[in-house]
N, C-alpha and C positions, 0 to 999 in steps of 0.2 A: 113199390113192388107189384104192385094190379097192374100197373101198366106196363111191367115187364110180361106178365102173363098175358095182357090182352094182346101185342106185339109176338109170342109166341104160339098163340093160338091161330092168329092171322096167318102166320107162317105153316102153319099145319091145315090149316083149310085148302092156302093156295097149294098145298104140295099134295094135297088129298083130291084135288080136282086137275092137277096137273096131271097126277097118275092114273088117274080113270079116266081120263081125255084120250093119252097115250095107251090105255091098253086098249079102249076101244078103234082109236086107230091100226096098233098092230093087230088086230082081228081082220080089219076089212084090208088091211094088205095080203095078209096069210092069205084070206077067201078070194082075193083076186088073182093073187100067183096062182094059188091052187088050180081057181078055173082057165086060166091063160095054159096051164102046163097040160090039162086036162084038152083043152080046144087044142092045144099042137101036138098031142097024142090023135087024137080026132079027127086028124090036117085039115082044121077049121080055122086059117091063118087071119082071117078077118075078124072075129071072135075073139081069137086069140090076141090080136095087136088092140082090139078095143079093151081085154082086159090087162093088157101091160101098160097100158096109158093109163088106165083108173090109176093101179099100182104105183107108177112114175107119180100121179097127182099127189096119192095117200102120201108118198114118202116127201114128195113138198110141204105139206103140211105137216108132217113128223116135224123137219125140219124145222122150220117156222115157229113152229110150236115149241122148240127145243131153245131156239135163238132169242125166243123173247122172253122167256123163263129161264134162261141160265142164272140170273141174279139170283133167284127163289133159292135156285140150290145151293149157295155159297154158304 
C-alpha cells in the first residue's frame, strides 16, 4: 500500500510542476501578444514581428511541453 502512495504522490508532484511550467508560460505569451498588438497599434511593425516570434516560440514550447507530458495526464 506505501508504494501505491509513493506512485501517487510522484504523479502529483509531476502534475504540480507541470502546471506551474504551463501557467508561467501562458503568462509570457499573453505579455508578448499584449506587446506585439500594442507595437501594431504604435505602427511599430518591427517590434511588433520581434514580439509575434517570441509568441510563435512560447507556444512551441507549450507544445512541447504538452507532448511530452501527455502520459502524466492519463
Amino acid at each position: 500500500m506505501f508504494d501505491e502512495f509513493e506512485k501517487l504522490h510522484k504523479i502529483l508532484e509531476e502534475r504540480e510542476k507541470a502546471r506551474e511550467e504551463l501557467i508561467s508560460l501562458s503568462r509570457e505569451l499573453r505579455i508578448n501578444s499584449t506587446k506585439a498588438i500594442s507595437a501594431t497599434h504604435s505602427e511599430e511593425s518591427e517590434k511588433a514581428r520581434n514580439f509575434i516570434e517570441k509568441a510563435e516560440k512560447t507556444i512551441g514550447r507549450i507544445t512541447e511541453y504538452k507532448n511530452t507530458l501527455s502520459s502524466t495526464f492519463r
